[in-house]
C-alpha positions as CSV (number, residue, x, y, z in Angstrom):
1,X,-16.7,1.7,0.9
2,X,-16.4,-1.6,1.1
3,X,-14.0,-3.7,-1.1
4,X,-15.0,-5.6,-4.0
5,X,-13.6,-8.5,-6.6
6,X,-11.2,-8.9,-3.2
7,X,-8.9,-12.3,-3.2
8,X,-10.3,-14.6,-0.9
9,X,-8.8,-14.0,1.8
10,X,-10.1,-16.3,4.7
11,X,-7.2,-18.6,3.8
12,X,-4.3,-16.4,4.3
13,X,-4.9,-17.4,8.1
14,X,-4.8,-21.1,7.7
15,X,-1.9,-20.6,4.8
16,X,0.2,-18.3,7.1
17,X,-0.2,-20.8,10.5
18,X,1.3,-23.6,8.0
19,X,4.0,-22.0,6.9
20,X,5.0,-21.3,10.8
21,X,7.8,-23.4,11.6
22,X,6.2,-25.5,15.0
23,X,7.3,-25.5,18.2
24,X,10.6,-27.9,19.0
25,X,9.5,-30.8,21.4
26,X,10.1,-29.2,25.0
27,X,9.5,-25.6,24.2
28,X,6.9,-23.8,24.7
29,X,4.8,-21.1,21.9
30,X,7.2,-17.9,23.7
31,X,10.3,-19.3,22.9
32,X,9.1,-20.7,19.1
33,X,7.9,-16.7,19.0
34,X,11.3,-15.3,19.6
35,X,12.0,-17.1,16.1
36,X,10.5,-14.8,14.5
37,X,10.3,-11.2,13.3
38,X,7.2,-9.0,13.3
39,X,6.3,-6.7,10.0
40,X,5.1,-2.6,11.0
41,X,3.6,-1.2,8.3
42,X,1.7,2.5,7.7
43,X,-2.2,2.4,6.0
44,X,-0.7,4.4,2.9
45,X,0.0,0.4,1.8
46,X,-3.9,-0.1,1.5
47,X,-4.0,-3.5,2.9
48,X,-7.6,-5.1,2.6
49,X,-9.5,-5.3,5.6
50,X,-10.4,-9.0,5.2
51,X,-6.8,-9.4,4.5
52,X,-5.8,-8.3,7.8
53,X,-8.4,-9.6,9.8
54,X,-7.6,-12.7,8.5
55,X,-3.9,-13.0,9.9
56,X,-3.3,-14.3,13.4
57,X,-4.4,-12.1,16.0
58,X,-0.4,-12.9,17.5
59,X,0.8,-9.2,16.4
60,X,2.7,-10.5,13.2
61,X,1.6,-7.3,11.2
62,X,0.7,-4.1,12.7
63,X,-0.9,-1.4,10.5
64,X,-0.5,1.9,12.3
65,X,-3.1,4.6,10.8
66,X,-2.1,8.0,9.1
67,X,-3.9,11.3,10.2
68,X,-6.2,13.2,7.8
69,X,-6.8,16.6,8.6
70,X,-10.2,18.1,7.5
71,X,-10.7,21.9,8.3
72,X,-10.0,21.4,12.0
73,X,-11.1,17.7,12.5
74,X,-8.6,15.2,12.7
75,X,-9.4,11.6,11.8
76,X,-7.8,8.3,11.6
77,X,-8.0,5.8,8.9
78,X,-10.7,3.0,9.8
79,X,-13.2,5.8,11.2
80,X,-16.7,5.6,10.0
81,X,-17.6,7.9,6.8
82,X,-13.8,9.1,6.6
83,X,-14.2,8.7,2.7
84,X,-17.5,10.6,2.3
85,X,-16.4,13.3,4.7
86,X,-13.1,14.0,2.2
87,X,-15.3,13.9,-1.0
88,X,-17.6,16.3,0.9
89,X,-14.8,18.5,2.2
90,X,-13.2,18.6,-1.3
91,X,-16.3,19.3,-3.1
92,X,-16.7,22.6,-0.7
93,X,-13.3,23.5,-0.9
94,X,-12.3,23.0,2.3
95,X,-9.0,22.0,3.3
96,X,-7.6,18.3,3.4
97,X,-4.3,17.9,4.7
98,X,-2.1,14.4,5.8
99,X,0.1,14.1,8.7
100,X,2.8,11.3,9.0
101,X,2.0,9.1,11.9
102,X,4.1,10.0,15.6
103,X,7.0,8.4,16.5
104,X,5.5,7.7,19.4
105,X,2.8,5.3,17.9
106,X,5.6,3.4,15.9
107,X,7.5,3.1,19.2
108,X,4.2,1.5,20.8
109,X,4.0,-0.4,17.6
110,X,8.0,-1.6,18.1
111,X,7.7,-2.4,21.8
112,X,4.6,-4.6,21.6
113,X,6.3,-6.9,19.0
114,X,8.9,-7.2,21.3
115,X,6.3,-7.9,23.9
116,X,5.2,-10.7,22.1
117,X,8.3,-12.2,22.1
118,X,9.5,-11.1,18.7
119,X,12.7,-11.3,18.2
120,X,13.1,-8.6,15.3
121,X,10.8,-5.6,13.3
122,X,10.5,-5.2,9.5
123,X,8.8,-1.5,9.3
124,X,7.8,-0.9,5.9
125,X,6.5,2.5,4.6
126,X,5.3,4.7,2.0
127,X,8.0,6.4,-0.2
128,X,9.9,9.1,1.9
129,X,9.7,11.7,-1.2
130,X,5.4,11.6,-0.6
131,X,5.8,11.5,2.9
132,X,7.9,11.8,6.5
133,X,6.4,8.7,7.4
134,X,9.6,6.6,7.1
135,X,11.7,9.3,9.3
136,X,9.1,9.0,12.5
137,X,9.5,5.4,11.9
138,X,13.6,5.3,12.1
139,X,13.4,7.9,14.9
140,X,11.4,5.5,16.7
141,X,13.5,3.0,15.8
142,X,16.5,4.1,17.5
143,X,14.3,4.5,20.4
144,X,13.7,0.3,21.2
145,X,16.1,-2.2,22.6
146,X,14.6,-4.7,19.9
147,X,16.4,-4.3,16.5
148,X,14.0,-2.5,13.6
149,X,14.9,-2.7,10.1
150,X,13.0,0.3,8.5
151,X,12.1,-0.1,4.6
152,X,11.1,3.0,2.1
153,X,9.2,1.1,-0.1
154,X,10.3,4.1,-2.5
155,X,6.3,3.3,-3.6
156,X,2.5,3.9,-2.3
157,X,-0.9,1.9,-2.0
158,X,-1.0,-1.7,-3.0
159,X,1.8,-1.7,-4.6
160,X,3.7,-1.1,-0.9
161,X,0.9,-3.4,0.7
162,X,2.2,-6.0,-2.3
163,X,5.6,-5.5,-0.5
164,X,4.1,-5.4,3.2
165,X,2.2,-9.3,1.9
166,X,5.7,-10.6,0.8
167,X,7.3,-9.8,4.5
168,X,4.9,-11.2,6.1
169,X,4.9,-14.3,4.0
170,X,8.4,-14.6,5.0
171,X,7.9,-14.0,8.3
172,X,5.3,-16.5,8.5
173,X,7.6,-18.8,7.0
174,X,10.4,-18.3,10.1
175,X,12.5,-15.7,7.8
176,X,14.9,-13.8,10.1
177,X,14.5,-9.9,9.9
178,X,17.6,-9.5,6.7
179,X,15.6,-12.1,4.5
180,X,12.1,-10.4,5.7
181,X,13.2,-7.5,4.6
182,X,14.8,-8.3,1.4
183,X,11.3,-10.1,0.7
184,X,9.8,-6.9,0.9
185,X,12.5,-4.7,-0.9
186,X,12.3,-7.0,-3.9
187,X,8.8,-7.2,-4.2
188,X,8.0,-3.5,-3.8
189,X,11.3,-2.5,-6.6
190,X,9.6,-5.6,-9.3
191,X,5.4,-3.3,-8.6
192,X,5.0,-0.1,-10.9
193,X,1.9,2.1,-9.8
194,X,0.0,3.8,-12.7
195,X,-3.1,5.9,-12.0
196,X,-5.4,8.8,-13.9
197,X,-6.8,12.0,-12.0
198,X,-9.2,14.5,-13.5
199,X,-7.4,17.1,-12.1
200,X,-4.2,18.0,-10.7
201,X,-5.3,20.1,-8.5
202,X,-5.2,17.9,-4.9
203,X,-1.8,17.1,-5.9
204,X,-0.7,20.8,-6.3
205,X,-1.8,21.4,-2.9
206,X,-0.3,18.8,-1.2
207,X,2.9,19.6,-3.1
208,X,3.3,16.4,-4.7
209,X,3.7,18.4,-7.9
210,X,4.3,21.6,-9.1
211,X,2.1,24.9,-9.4
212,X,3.5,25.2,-13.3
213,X,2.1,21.5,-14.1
214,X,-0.8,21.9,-12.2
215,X,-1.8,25.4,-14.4
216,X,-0.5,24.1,-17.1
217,X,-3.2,21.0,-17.2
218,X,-6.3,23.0,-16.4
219,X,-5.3,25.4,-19.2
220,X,-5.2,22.6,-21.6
221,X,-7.5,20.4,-20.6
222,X,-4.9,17.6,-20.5
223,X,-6.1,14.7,-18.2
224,X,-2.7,13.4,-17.1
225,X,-1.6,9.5,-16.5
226,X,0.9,9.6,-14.0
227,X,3.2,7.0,-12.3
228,X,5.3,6.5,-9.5
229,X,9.0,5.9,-10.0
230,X,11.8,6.4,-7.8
231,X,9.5,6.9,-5.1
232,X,7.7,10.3,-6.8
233,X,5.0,10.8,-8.8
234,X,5.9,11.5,-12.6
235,X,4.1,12.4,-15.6
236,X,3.7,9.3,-17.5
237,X,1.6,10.8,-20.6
238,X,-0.9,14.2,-21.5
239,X,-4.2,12.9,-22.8
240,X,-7.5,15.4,-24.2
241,X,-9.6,13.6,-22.6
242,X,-11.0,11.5,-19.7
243,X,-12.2,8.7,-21.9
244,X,-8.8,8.9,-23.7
245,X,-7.2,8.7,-19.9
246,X,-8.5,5.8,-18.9
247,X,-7.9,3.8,-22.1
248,X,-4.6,4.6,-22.4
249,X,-4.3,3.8,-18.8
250,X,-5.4,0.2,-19.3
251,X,-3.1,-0.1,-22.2
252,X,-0.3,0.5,-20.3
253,X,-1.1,-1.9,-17.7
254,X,-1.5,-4.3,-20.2
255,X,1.7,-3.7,-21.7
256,X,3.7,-4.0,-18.5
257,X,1.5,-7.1,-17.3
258,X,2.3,-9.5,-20.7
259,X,6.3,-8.2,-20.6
260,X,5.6,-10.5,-17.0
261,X,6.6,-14.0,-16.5
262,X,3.1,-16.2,-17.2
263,X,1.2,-16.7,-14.1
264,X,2.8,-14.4,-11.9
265,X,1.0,-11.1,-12.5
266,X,-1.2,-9.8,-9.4
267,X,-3.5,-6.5,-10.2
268,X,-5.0,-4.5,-8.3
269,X,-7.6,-1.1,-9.1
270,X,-8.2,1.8,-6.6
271,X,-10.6,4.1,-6.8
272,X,-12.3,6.9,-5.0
273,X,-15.6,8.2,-5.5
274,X,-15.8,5.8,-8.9
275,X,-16.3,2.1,-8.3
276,X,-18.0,1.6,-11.2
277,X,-15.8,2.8,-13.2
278,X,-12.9,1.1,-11.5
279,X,-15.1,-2.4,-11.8
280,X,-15.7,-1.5,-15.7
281,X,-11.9,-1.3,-16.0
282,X,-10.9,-4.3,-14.2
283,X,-13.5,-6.4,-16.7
284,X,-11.5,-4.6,-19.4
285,X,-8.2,-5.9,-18.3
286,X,-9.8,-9.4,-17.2
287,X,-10.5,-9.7,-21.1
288,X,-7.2,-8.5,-21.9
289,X,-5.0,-10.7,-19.6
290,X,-7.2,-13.8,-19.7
291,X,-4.3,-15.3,-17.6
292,X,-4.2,-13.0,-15.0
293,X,-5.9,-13.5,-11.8
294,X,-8.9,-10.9,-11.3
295,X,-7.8,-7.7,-9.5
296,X,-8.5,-6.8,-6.3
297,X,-10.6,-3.5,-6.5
298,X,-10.8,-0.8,-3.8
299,X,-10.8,2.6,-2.4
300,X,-8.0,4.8,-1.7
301,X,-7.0,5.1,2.0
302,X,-8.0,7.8,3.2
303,X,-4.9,9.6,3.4
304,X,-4.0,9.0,-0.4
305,X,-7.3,9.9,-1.2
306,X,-7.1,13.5,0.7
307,X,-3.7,13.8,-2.1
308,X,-5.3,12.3,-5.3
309,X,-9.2,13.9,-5.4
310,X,-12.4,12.5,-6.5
311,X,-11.8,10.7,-9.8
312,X,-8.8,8.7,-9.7
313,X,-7.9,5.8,-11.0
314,X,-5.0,3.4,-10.3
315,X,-3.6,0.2,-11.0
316,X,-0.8,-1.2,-9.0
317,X,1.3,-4.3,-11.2
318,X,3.1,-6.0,-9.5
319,X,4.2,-10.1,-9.6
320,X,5.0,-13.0,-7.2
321,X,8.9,-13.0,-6.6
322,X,8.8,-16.6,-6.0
323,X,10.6,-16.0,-2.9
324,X,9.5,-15.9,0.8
325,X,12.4,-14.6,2.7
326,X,14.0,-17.9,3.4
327,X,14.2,-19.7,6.9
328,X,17.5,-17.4,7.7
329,X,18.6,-14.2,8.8
């Protein structure tokens, strides 16, 4: 499903290529490359396609995909349908499971920045409490002659892609791999994630809470807003009802966004299955936040999606840290 509301991203490209410190007179583009440190990062961060696309095609960010298992079908994220076939496969009750990434593919990942004459990685991943993603990453790591710096972004979605943007920023910028990955650390520890499920049940099976809660909400009805914090998911409130849910949701957004320096607050909405609603609710918090920039809407990736059901809703707050990583290491 394709993104909508999205930032304009066709000028990240020429933004990023001006940032680049140029070339010294009698040196040529491999040896102004080894200035420079290249961000790895996992597609739990939900990075917009025209986002990516619109870097330089030089290897500065890589995005290695995360598995979804459906019954016996494995797919990647990027695959045609992937979406649909989950909503399908969850509607019939079959099983959806995720799988971290290989080491292997963050080694490749690791060994082509270095390739490129990179002189450093920033890997930054989803929290290590919702996945093993981060220990494949530092096992590969310790793989590679070139020096990785790996990152749990203690955090998931946008909220990590908000952290993945700052790195690369920096690294744009000539940041060495310390002030890269301080960039990122700092922006990922100042972005809250808040979202709404209708049921808890795609979380109980993917253990990413408990049986008790899980019983405990369909019992009561209770449409839960949840949060993550310290790198889990948390129970944020119980709410009777969806309508409820979703207007509470917004109010807490709201709340976090104005307790913000002015002008610094960036939003964005995920959704899957519901883009209408997600579009309603971003109109909502336009109206509330009139000095907030529009947020960028979207679906889950795929492999949140698989954990979170049909339904949800999420809203990732985060803010510019003012900070791009420096020119030193």
């Amino acid at each position: 499903m394709p993104d909508t509301n999205a930032a304009p991203w066709p000028w990240v490209r020429a933004r990023l290529s001006a940032l680049r410190p140029a070339p010294r007179p009698g040196t040529g583009r491999s040896e102004a490359q080894k200035l420079r440190t290249a961000v790895v990062t996992d597609s739990a961060a939900a990075l917009p396609a025209r986002y990516v696309e619109a870097l330089p095609g030089d290897g500065l960010l890589t995005v290695t995909p995360m598995p979804v298992m459906v019954g016996a079908e494995i797919y990647g994220e990027g695959e045609d349908d992937i979406l649909e076939t989950i909503a399908l496969a969850l509607a019939a009750g079959t099983q959806v499971k995720t799988s971290r990434p290989s080491p292997g593919q963050f080694e490749q990942a690791y060994r082509t920045a270095q390739r490129n004459g990179y002189e450093s990685v920033v890997s930054v991943h989803i929290s290590g409490d919702l996945s093993g993603t981060v220990d494949a990453a530092r096992l590969a790591a310790r793989r590679v002659d070139i020096p990785v710096q790996v990152i749990d972004s203690r955090t998931v979605g946008m909220a990590q892609g908000m952290a993945v943007q700052a790195a690369v920023k920096a690294a744009a910028a000539g940041a060495g791999q310390t002030a890269v990955a301080t960039a990122a650390a700092l922006q990922a520890e100042g972005t809250k994630v808040y979202f709404y499920v209708p049921s808890l049940e795609q979380l109980r099976r993917g253990g990413r809470i408990g049986a008790a809660a899980s019983l405990l909400g369909t019992m009561l009805a209770i449409k839960p807003i949840l949060a993550v914090d310290g790198g889990k998911i948390v129970p944020l409130e119980k709410v009777r009802s969806a309508v409820r849910a979703v207007a509470r949701l917004e109010e807490i957004v709201a709340e976090d966004a104005r307790k913000r320096p002015g002008g610094s607050v960036r939003l964005a909405i995920h959704h899957f299955g519901n883009p209408q609603e997600a579009d309603r609710l971003a109109t909502r918090l336009a109206a509330a936040l009139p000095e907030c920039p529009p947020a960028q809407i979207s679906s889950l990736p795929a492999v949140l999606a698989a954990h979170a059901g049909l339904g949800v809703l999420a809203v990732i707050v985060g803010q510019e840290t003012g900070t791009t990583g420096g020119l030193s290491t």
